[in-house]
N, C-alpha and C positions, 0 to 999 in steps of 0.2 A: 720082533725086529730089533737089531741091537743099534745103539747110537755109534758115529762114526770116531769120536772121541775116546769108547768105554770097548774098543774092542780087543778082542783080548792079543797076548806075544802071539799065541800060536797060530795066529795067522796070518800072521807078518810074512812070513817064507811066501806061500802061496800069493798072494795080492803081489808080493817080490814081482815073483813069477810073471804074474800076469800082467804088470806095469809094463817089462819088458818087451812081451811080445808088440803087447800095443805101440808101444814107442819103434819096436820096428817096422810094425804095419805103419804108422803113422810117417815114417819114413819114405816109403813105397810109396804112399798117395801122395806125399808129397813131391818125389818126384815127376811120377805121373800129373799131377796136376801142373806144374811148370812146363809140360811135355806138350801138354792139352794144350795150357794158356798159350806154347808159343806158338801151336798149328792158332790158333782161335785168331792171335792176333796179326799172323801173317794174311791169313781166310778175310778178316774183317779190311786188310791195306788194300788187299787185292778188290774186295767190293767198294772201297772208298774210290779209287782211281777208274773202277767201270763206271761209278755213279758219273764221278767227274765227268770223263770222255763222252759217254753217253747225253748228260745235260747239256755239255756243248754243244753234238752233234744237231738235238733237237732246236737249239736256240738259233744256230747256223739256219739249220733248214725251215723255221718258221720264218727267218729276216730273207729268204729266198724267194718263200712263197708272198712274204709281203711286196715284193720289189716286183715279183711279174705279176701279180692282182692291180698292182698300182701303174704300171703301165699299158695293163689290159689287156696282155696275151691271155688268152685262154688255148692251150695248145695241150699237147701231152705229158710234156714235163710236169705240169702243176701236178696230176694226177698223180706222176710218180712221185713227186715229193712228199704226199698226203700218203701213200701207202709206205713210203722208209718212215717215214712221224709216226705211224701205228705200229709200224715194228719196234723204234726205238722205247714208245711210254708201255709197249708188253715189255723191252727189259728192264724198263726201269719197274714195272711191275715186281719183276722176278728178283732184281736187286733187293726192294723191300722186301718181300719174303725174304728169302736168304740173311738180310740184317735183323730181321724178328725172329727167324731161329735162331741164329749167333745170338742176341741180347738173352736170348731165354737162357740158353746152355751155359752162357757167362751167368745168369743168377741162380739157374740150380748148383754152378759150384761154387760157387759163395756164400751159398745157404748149407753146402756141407762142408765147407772150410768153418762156417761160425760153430756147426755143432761139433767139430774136432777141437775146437778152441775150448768149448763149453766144455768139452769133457776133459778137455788138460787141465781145466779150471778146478774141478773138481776133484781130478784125482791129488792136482797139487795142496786144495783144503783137507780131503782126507788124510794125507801125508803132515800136514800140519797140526792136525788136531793128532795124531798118533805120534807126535815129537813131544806136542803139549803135557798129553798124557802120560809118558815116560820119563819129561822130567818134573811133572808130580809126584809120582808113586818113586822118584827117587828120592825126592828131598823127603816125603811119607819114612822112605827109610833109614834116612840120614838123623833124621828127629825124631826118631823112637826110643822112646825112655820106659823103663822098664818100670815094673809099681814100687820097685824097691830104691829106684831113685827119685823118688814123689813123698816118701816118707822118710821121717825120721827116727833113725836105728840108732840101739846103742853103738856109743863109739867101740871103736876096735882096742883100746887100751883098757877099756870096765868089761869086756866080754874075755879079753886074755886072761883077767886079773881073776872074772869067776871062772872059768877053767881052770886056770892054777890051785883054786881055794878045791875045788872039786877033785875027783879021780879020773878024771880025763887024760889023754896021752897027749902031748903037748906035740909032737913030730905028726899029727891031723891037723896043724894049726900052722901049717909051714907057708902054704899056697893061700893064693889067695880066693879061690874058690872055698874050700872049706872054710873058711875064718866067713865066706860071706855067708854061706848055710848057718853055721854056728850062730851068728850074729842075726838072721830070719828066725830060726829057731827061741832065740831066746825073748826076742821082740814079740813073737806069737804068745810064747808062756807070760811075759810083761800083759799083753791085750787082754790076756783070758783072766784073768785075775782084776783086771781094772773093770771088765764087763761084768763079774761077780758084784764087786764094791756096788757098780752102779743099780745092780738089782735089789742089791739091799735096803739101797737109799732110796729106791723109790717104793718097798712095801714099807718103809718109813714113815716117807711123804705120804703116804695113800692112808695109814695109822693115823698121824694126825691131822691129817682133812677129815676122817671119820669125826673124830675124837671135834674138833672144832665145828663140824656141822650140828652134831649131837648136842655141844652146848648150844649153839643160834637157836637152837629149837628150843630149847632150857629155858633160854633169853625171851623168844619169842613167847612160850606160855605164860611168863610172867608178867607181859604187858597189859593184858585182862585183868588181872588183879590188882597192878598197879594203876591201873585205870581207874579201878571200883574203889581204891583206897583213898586218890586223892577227890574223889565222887563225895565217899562218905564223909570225908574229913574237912570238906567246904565250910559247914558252918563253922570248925573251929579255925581256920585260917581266917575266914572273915570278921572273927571276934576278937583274933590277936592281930588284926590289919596286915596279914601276910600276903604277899604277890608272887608266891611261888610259882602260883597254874598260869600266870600272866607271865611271869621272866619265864617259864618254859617255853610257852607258845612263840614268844619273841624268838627268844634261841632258836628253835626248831625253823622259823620263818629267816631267819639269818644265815641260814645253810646260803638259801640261793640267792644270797648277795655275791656279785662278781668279787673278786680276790679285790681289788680295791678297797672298793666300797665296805668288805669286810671290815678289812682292819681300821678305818676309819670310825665304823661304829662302835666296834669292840673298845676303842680309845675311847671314842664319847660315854661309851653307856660305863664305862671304869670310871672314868672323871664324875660322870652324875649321882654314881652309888656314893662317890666320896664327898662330893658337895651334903647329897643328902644324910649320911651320917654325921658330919661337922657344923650342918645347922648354919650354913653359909644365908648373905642377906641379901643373895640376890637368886636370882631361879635359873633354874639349867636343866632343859628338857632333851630329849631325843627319842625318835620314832622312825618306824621303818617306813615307808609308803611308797606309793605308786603303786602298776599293776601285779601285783605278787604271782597270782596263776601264767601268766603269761613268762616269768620272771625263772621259775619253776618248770618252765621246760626250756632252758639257756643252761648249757654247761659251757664248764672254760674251755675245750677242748672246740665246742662249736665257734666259740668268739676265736679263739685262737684264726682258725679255720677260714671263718670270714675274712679275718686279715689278712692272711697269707692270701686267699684266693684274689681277693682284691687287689696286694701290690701284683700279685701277677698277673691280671689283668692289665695293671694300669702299664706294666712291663711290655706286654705283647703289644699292647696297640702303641707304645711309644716305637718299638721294631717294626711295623707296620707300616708307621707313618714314616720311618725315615727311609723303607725302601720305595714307600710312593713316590718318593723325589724325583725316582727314576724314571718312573712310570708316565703316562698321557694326563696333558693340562684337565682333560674330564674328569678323571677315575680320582683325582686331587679333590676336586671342587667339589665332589659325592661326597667323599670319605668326610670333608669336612664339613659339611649338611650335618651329616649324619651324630659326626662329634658334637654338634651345636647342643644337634635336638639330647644326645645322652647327657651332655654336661649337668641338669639342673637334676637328673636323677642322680648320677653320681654323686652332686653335693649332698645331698638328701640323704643317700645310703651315709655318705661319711660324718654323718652331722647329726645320725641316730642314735642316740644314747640307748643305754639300758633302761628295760619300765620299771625295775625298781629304782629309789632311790630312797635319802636320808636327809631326815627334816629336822634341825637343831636349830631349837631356840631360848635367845639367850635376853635375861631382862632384868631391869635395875629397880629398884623401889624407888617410884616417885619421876624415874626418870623416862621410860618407856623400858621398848628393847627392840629386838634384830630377829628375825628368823630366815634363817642359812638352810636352801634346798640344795644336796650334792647331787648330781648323777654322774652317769660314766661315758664318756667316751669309748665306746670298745675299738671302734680302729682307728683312732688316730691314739688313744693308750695313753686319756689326761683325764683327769677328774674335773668339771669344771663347776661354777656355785654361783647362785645366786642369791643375795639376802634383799631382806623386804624389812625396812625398815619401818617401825609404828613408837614415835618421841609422842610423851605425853607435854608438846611447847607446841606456842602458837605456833599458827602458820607463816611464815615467811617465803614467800613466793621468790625474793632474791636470794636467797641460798636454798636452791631445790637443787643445783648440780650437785651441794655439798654433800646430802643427806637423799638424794637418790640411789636405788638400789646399783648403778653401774660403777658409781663411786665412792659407798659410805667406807668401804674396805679397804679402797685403795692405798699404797705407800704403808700398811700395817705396820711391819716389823722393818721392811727396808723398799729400799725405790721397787715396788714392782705396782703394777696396773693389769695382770692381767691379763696381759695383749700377746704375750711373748710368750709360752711356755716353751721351757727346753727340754721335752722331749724330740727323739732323732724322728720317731717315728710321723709325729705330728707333722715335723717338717718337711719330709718326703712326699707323704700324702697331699699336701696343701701345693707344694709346688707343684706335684703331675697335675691338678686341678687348675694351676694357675692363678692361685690365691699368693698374695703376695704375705702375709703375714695374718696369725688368728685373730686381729683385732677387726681384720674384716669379717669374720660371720658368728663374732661374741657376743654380739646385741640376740642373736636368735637362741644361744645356748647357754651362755653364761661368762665367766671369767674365770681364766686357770694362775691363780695364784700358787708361787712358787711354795709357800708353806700350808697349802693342799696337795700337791703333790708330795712331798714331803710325807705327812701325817700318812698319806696314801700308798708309799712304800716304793712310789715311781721314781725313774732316774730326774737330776736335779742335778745342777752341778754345784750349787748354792753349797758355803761351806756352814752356814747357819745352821744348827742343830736346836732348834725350838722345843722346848716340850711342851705340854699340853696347855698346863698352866701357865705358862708366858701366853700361846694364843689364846688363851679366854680370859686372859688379863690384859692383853692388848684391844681386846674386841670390847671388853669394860671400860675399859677407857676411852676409847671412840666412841660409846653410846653419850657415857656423862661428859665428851668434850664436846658434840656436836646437839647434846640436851643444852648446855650451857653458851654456844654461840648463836642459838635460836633464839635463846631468851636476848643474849644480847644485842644480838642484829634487831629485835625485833622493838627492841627500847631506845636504839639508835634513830632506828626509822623514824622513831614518833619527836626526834630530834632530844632524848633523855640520855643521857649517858650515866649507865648503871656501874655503882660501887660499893660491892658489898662488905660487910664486915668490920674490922678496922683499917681497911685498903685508905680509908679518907683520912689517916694521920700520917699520908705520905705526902700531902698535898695543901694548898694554902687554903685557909678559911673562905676565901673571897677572890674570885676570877672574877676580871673587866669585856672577857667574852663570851660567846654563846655560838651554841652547833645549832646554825639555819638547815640545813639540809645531809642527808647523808641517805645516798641511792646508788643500786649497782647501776656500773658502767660496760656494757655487752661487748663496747672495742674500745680498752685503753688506749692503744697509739692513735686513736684522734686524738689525742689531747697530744696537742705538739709539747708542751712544757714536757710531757710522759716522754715523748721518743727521744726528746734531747737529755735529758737525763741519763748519765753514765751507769746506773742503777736499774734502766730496764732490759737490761741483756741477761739480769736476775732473774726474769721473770719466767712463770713455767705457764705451757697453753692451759693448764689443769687447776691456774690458780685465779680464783672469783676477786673482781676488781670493784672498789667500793668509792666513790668521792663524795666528801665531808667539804663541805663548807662552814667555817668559821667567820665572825664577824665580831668588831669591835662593840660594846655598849654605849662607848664615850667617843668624842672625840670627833675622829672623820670619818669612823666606821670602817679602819680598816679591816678587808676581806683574805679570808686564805684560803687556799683549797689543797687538800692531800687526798691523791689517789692512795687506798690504803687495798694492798693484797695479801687474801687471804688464802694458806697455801691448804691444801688434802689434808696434808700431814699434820692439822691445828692441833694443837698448840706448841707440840714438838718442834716444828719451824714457826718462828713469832712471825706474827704480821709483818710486811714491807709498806713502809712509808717512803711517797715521792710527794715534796712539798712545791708550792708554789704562790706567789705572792700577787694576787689580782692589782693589776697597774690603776694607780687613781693619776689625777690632772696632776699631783703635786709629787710623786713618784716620778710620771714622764719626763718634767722637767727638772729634776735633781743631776748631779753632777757626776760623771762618772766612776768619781771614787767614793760616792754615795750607793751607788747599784754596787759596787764591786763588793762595795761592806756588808749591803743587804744579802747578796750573793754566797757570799762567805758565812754570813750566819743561816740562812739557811740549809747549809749545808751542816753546820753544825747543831742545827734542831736536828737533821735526818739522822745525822752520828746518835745524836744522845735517846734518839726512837728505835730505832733498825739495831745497834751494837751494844744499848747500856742499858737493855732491857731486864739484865738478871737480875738488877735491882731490885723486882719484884716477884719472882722466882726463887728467894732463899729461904723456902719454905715458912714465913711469915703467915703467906696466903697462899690459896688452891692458883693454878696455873692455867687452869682453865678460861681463868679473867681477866688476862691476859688485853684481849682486845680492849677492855673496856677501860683498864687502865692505862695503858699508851694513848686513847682517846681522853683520857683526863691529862697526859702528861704533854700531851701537842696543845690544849688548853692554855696549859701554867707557859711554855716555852712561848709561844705566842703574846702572852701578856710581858714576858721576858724582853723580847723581839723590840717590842714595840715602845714598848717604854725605857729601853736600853739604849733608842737610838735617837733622846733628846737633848741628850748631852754627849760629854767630850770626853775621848780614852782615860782613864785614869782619875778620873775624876769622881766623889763620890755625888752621889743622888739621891735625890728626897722625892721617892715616886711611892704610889702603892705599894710595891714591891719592894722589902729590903736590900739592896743590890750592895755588896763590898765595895764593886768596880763594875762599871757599865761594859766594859771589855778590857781586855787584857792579852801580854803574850804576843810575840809576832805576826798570828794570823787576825789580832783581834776580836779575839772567841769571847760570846757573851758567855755571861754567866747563867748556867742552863740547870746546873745541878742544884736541887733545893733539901739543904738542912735541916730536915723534921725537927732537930730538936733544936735547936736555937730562931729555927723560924727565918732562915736568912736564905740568900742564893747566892753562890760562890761558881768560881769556875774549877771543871774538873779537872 
């Protein structure tokens, strides 16, 4: 049965044909049925107005028969009234009838009026799909292109050019049907020659993949042997202390290090060969670990993979949820159930590192050392680390922020913590999760420092180009700077203040005070003296706050106290000194341009702590001692302080202290700077 669409011209004529006829029958019944309708609806006026006259007649003649019942003839008339009322409800009988054949005959021709409509319906669909389809197969041949307008043929000025070269008649070349044969012809001989080339090149190709398999197998029987040779040859490797069967094994285990992680070890274990042939004095380890079998069945292409599937995951359901908007208050409140309960698996999946990973550790003689575990973030595409720090120095329980593993790193080379890597990647992911920045889930992983990334081969926008030996000279340096304020913290504590070397020909023979107390402070801005201080907007959340109290030997015991902050970055950023002078009875009631003096020098002890520290920085002494020496030199200033302010500007004085001038200068700046070699204190 053919579809009404797909039929064919040739029988367009005939259906012609027969459209016709129909439409003239169609005609006919239709007048006939106008014919019909108007006998029907005359036939039906006329039974409407017998109905009429007839109900009158019976209601007349029922109110007749009421009127002589109610007066109480019973005579003859009633009877004949009762027999014209039996005649009248037989015609009104007969009326019904009559109006139930009319109502029929009026809906059998309505029921063949709707199927004349039905079939105009259809004839007028099939005339439509048979328009449809003629102008398809027009435009079918309007857009027919030939195979030789699909390719590309030599032009017509190189195919005239080789006919001229040839013995061709050039007047075949006139039209432009020939020149297009000519030019099919010549493209055919161009193809056949080009399908040659390509057969050659692939009994080629097929030559040396023999020739290349043939060797693998060459390759492969050799492994046997080379197996048994470096078998036999054990003892003498063992005797010249060689680690060749060891660096192989590593190698071979280094394959399925992610691309990362690769090049990060290939740096390390380069750096370690070279430490170890230079005979260096400090140790430098590295090792592959984690789960290696597990590690070994991860290709880049599967990581790759996971990521991609993942952002398009986190893509669909961001699409999802924005056309729920539209959607019913219920189908919302599901969808978001359901996001709740997946959120803690998605952090999970994103927060999965690779099971291998790279264990470098690094150690000082005498001083402890670090040991740095890498792994890999595979989808968020950062490498991130944590070291575990083991200092051969007491323990010091107030500097455990200093030298715990989330911040012995921190600030290495430049301001970084860790918290921020600049990968795009990272970023993306973290926001579809709703993690507002990686500092929120680096306690469970690690910390992405930017010169891991870096070393790692990741994007970084950092213009810093470190080499290897800058970061294992920077990480030496954090072990012996944070060996050396352990010791010192820990000499403070005991109210000692440590100075090594010849640091004490900086300083006077004989100081009139003493350190009572020095213990970390958990919230500097309670100490009000701190918050009023123009000096604490200095302050970093990252830097450990220390107050030292000082105290007179002699005298009235005057008291001082300096919050002293210790930054990450020690001893690269020197300690910050915030002074402050404990009010006694004979302070309170001094005069106000007695506080304003005091005021002003202490501000000029902080100048000569916080700014004129280089002093002891010009390579004289290590830098590392740093703290211990500004806690000698807030000492000597203090004795400065105090016995500078019993006399009169300009005036000289016979105290402990040499003093030029007790103050001097418009601001009346003590004399804070002290003269190693003459043994005096001047102002700077």
């Amino acid at each position: 049965m053919k579809r009404r669409g797909t039929s064919s011209i040739a029988d367009d004529e005939p259906s012609t044909k027969r459209s016709r006829l129909e439409l003239a029958e169609e005609g006919n019944s239709k007048a006939k049925f106008e014919a019909v309708l108007e006998s029907e609806t005359g036939t039906m006026n006329s039974l409407h107005e017998n109905f009429y006259e007839r109900t009158a007649n019976l209601r007349q003649l029922m109110q007749d028969v009421l009127k002589h019942k109610s007066t109480g003839k019973n005579d003859l008339s009633v009877e004949d009234m009762r027999r014209q009322g039996v005649v009248l409800i037989s015609t009104l009988k007969q009326i019904n009838r009559s109006a139930q054949e009319q109502v029929k005959g009026q809906r059998d021709a309505v029921q063949e009026g709707k199927r004349r409509v039905d079939s105009l319906q259809l004839a007028l669909q099939n005339l439509h799909y048979q328009i449809l389809h003629l102008k398809h197969e027009a435009a079918k041949c309007l857009d027919f292109q030939a195979v030789d307008q699909t390719i590309s043929l030599i032009s017509e000025e190189e195919a005239k050019s080789k006919v001229q070269a040839g013995d061709t008649d050039m007047s075949e070349m006139d039209d432009s049907h020939s020149l297009m044969l000519t030019r099919l012809n010549m493209e055919l001989e161009q193809r056949k020659e080009l399908v040659s080339q390509r057969c050659g090149m692939s009994n080629d190709k097929d030559q040396i993949q023999r020739q290349i398999l043939a060797m693998r197998d060459h390759l492969a029987g050799l492994r046997p042997g080379l197996g048994a040779l470096l078998k036999a040859t054990s003892p003498v490797q063992t005797a010249l202390q060689s680690s060749f069967a060891e660096c192989r094994l590593v190698n071979e285990t280094a394959r399925y290090l992610p691309e990362p992680l690769y090049l990060l070890f290939a740096q390390f274990q380069a750096y370690s060969e070279s430490c170890r042939a230079t005979a260096s004095n400090f140790s430098f380890t590295v090792a592959i670990t984690g789960d290696c079998d597990a590690g070994k069945k991860i290709s880049r292409r599967s990581i790759e993979e996971q990521r991609a599937k993942f952002l398009r995951k986190e893509s669909d359901s961001d699409r999802e949820g924005g056309e729920e908007e539209d959607s019913q208050q219920q189908r919302r409140k599901s969808k978001r159930r359901r996001n709740t309960a997946d959120e803690g698996q998605r952090k999970a999946m994103v927060l999965q590192a690779h099971p291998m990973t790279i264990t470098v550790g690094i150690a000082e003689k005498g001083c402890g050392g670090v040991e740095i575990v890498f792994r890999y973030l595979s989808i968020l595409n950062i490498v991130v680390m944590q070291a575990t720090p083991a200092l051969q120095a007491p323990a010091v329980s107030s500097c455990s922020s200093l030298v715990s593993s989330a911040s012995i790193l921190n600030d290495l080379l430049e301001e970084d913590d860790g918290h921020h890597p600049e990968s795009p990647i990272a970023s993306q992911v973290l926001r579809q999760l709703g993690i507002s920045s990686f500092g929120a889930c680096s306690s469970e992983v690690g910390l992405a420092y930017g010169w891991v990334q870096r070393l790692a081969g990741l994007p970084c926008s950092s213009h810093n180009n470190q080499q290897m030996d800058e970061i294992v000279k920077a990480i030496r340096g954090r072990i012996d700077s944070r060996f050396a304020l352990l010791q010192q913290l820990h000499a403070l504590e005991q109210c000692e203040i440590p100075i090594r070397g010849n640091a004490a020909a900086f300083f006077p023979a004989r100081l009139s005070n003493r350190l009572v107390s020095f213990a970390k402070v958990k919230d500097p801005l309670s100490l009000s003296w701190v918050c009023l201080s123009s000096k604490a907007c200095l302050v970093k959340k990252t830097d450990v706050c220390y107050l030292a109290q000082l105290e007179r030997k002699t005298g009235d015991r005057t008291q001082l106290q300096a919050a002293v902050f210790v930054s990450s970055s020690y001893p690269c950023v020197s300690p910050m000194f915030i002074l402050h002078i404990v009010p006694t009875a004979a302070s309170m009631s001094a005069s106000s341009t007695q506080s304003l003096s005091q005021f002003t020098a202490l501000r000029g002890m902080e100048t000569e702590l916080n700014i004129h520290y280089s002093d002891f920085v010009d390579g004289s002494h290590d830098k590392v001692d740093i703290l211990g020496l500004l806690m000698r030199r807030l000492q000597m200033c203090f004795d400065v302080l105090v016995e500078s302010s019993v006399s009169k500007p300009n005036e000289l004085v016979f105290t402990e202290k040499r003093l030029l001038l007790s103050q001097g200068g418009r601001d009346h700046a003590r004399p804070f700077c002290y003269n190693s070699k003459h043994q005096t204190f001047m102002l700077r």
